[in-house]
C-alpha positions, 0 to 999 in steps of 0.5 A, a space after each residue: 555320078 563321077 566318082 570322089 577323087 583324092 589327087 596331086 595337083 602341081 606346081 605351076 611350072 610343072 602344070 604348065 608344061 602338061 597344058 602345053 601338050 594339051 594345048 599342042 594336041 587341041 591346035 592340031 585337031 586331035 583329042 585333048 584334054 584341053 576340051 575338057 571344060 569341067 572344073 575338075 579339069 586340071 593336071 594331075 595325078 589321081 591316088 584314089 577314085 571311088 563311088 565314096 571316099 569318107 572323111 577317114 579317108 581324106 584325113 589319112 591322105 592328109 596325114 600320110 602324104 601332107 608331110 611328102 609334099 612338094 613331092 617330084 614325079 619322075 616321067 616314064 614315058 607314054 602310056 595307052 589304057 584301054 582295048 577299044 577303038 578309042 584309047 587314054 594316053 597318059 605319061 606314066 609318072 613313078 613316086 618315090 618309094 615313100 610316097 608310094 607306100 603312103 598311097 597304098 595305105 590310103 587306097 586300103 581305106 577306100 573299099 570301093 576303089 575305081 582300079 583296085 591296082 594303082 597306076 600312077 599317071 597324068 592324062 594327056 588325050 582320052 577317047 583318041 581313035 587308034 587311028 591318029 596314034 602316030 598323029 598324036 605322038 608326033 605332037 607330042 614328040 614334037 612339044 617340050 613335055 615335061 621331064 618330071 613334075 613337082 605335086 605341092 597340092 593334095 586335092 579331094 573332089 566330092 561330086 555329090 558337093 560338087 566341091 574341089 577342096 585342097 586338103 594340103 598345099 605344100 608350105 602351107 599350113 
């Protein structure tokens, strides 16, 4: 079973320019996040992964981090997680201070987390053979990426529900 998810999901602008790597990589050949087909499937960044995240949880995220959106990510650059053959890349995104410190006290009501240091990040590939490395990062040198991204969305994925809920949209009561 996947596990529950809290995320930040983007604006359009900013979530369009994330598909267009995706979409880049995807017309190469190589691996993308465009061949991911699940519903869940959407730029973001995750704040919390975990076997369960209870209500508590979800109410705190919407309390703490609801007053922060929109909120802009500024880009760090490309990041490689994994030590195996196949590799994740993912641009390596950084929250302002305020925001980060909300996250850490969502994360603190979540004992069972994924990663229990939060990394923030949006993927671009995953499973991608160390071999094609240079092919993809030559695609995505070669495709505008963004330069920073706008979250207006705070999301909560329940798999056991098999449910997307937007717990807070920015500008939206």
């Amino acid at each position: 079973m996947p596990d529950h998810a809290l995320e930040l999901s983007f604006e359009p602008d900013s979530a369009a320019a994330v598909v267009a790597q995706w979409e880049a990589l995807k017309a190469a050949g190589l691996p993308s996040q465009a061949h991911h087909r699940s519903m869940t499937n959407a730029p973001h960044v995750t704040l919390a992964a975990a076997v369960g995240i209870d209500d508590a949880a979800v109410r705190a995220a919407r309390e703490a981090v609801g007053p922060l959106l929109p909120a802009r990510l500024g880009l760090r650059g490309l990041v490689l997680f994994g030590q195996g053959p196949r590799v994740t890349i993912a641009h390596l995104v950084e929250p302002d201070p305020t925001l980060a410190v909300a996250v850490a006290r969502i994360r603190a009501l979540v004992p069972t987390l994924r990663h229990p240091v939060w990394t923030p990040h949006v993927t671009v590939a995953r499973r991608v053979p160390r071999r094609v490395l240079p092919e993809v990062l030559a695609v995505l040198h070669a495709t505008e990426g963004p330069r920073e991204l706008v979250c207006d969305r705070l999301r909560w994925w329940d798999p056991e529900l098999d449910l997307i809920e937007d717990v807070v949209v920015a500008g939206r009561e």
